[in-house]
N, C-alpha and C positions, 0 to 999 in steps of 0.2 A: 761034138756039142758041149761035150763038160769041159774040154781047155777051153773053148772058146769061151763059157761062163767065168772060168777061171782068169783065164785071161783079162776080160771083162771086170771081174771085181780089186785086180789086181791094178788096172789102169785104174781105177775110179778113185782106190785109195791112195794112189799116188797121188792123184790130183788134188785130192783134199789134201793132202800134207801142202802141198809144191802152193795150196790156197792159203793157209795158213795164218804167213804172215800177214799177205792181202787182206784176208778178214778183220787181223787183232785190226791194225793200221783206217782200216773204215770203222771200225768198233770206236777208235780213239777219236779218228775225227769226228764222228758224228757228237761222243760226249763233248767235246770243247765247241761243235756249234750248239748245241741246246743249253753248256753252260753257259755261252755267250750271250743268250738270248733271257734265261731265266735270271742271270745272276746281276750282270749288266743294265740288264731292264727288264722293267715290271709292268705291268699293265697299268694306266695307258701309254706309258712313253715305250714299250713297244712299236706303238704305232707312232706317237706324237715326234718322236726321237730317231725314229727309224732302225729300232731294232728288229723288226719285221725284214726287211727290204737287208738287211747285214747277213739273218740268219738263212734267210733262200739263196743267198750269194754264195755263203759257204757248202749249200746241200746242193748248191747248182757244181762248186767243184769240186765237190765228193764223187757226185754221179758221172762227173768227165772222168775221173781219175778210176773209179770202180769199172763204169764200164769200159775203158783201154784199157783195163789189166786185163782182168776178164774174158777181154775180146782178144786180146793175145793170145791164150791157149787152143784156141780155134785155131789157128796158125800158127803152129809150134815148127814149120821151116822155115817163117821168114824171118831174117836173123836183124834183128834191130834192138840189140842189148844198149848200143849208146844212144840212139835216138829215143828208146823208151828211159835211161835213166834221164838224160836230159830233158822230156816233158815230163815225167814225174816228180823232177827237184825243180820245174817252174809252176807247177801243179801247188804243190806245198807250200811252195815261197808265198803264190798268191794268195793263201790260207791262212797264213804264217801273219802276212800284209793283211789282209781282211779282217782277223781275227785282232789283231792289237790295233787296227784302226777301230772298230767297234769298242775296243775299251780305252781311245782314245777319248771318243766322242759320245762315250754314256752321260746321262743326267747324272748331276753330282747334290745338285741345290732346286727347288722348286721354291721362287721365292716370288712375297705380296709386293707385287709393283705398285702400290700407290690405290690403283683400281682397276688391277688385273693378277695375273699370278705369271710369272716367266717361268720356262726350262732353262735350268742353265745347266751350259756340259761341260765336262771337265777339262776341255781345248779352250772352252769363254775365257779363263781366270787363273789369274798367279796361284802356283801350284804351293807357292809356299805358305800364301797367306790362306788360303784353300786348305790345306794340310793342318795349320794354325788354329782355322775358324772348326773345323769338322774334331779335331783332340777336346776340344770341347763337349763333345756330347757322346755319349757313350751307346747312341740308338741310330748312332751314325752309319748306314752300311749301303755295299756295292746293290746297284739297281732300283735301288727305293732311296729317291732323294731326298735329302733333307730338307723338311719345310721351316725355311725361316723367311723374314720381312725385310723391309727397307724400315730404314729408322727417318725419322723427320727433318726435313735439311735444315742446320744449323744459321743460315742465314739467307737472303737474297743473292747474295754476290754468288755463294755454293750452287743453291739453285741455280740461276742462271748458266755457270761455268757448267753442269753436270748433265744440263738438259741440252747445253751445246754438243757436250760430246756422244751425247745419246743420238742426236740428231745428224752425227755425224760416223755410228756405226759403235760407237762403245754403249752396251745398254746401261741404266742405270743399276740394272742387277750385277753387272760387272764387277761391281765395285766395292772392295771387301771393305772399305771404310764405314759403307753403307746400312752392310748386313746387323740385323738383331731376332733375338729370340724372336718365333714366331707367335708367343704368346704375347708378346708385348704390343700384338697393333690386332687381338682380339677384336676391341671397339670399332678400329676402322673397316677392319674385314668384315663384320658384322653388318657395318653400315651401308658400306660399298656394294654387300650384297642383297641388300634390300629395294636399294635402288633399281641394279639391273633384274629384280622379279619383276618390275613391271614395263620391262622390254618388251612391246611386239611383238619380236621375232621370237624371244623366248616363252615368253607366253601360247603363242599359236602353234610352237613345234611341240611342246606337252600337250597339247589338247589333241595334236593330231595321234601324237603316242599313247594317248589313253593313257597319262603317270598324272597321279596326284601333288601336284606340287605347290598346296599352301601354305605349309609349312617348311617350305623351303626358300633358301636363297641363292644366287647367283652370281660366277665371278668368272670372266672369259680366262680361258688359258690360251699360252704363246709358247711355239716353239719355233724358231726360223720363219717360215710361212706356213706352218699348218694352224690352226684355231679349232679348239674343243671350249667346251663347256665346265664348270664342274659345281655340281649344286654342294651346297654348306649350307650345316644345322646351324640356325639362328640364336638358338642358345648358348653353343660353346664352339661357334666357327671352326667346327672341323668339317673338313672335307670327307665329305659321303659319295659321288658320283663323278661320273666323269660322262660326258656325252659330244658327238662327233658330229659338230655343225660348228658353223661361223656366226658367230650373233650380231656379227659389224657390218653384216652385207647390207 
C-alpha cells in the first residue's frame, strides 16, 4: 500500500514537471489574447471593430492546443511526436496569424464625418501619413482611437472628386488630406447633434430605456456595417456614451 502511494506521488510529480512547459506556454498565450483585446481595442470598438470576435478566436485556439496536449498524457503509447509537433507549430502560426491580424485591423482614428462619426482602422490608410498625422499628438495611443474631424472642402470640384471616391469605396475619413483637430469642428458636432436628438427612432429607444436624455445630443457611428450610437455633451461636444442600435433603420 505505501509503494503503491509512493509510486503514485512520484508519477503525479512527474507529470507536473513533464506539464510545465505546457502551462508557462497557455500562460503566455492567454496574456497576448487579452492584450489583444484590451490594448488593441477599447470599449466600444470591441464590439464595433470586432475585437470581441478576434479575442474568442484566439481562446478558441488555446483550448484546441491545451486540450491536445493535455489529452496526450492519457496516451503516453501512442507515439505521435511528429504529428503533434506539426499541429502544434500550425496551432501557433494560426495565433501568430490571428493575433497580428487583430493589430492589423485595430481602430487607429474615430473621426466627424460631416454628420456622423466613422471607425477608421489602421489597414483604412497610408501608414505614413497615419504615422505623420498621429506624431502630432502626444494622447495618441494603441486601442483608444484618436478623435479627430474632417475639415471643410476647399472647393466644389474637391467635393465632388471626394464624394465620387467615397461612393466608390474610399471613405472620405480615408483621407489624410482631410483630417483636422477634433476641436476645430466643436460647432458642427454640436449642431449635428442636435438635429439627430429629435430622431424618432432615437427618441423612442431612450424612452423604452428609461435614460434621460435632454440634455443630450446625438451622432450615429460607422464601422463597416455595424451602426451604434454615441450621445455628446452639447456644451463641449465630447462624447459621453455609446449605444448599440441602428438609427438609419
Amino acid at each position: 500500500m505505501g509503494n503503491s502511494k509512493g509510486f503514485f506521488f512520484m508519477e503525479f510529480s512527474f507529470l507536473t514537471k513533464k506539464h510545465c512547459f505546457l502551462l508557462l506556454a497557455v500562460v503566455i498565450l492567454l496574456f497576448f489574447s487579452v492584450f489583444s483585446l484590451f490594448v488593441f481595442y477599447s470599449f466600444p470598438f470591441n464590439f464595433l471593430s470586432g475585437g470581441n470576435e478576434n479575442f474568442l478566436l484566439l481562446i478558441f485556439l488555446i483550448s484546441i492546443y491545451t486540450v491536445y496536449n493535455f489529452g496526450k498524457y492519457f496516451y503516453p503509447k501512442v507515439k505521435t511526436d511528429k504529428l503533434s509537433f506539426l499541429f502544434n507549430s500550425v496551432i501557433v502560426f494560426l495565433f501568430i496569424f490571428v493575433l497580428f491580424w487583430g493589430w492589423f485591423k485595430r481602430p487607429v482614428l474615430f473621426v466627424f464625418e460631416y454628420d456622423r462619426f466613422r471607425v477608421v482602422r489602421y489597414s483604412d490608410v497610408n501608414i505614413k501619413e497615419l504615422s505623420k498625422f498621429l506624431s502630432n499628438y502626444h494622447n495618441a495611443s494603441y486601442g483608444k482611437p484618436l478623435k479627430v474631424a474632417l475639415r471643410p472642402f476647399q472647393s466644389e470640384a474637391e467635393q465632388h472628386k471626394l464624394i465620387f471616391m467615397a461612393l466608390n469605396g474610399y471613405s472620405l475619413s480615408f483621407n489624410h488630406n482631410l483630417w483636422q483637430p477634433y476641436e476645430k469642428s466643436y460647432d458642427s458636432i454640436k449642431s449635428e447633434a442636435k438635429k439627430w436628438k429629435n430622431s424618432e427612432k432615437i427618441k423612442n429607444y431612450f424612452i423604452n430605456q428609461n435614460i434621460n436624455n435632454d440634455d443630450l445630443g446625438f451622432i450615429p457611428v460607422i464601422d463597416n456595417n455595424k451602426y451604434w450610437v454615441a450621445s455628446i455633451d452639447l456644451k463641449n461636444a465630447e462624447i459621453l456614451n455609446f449605444y448599440s442600435f441602428d438609427p438609419y433603420e
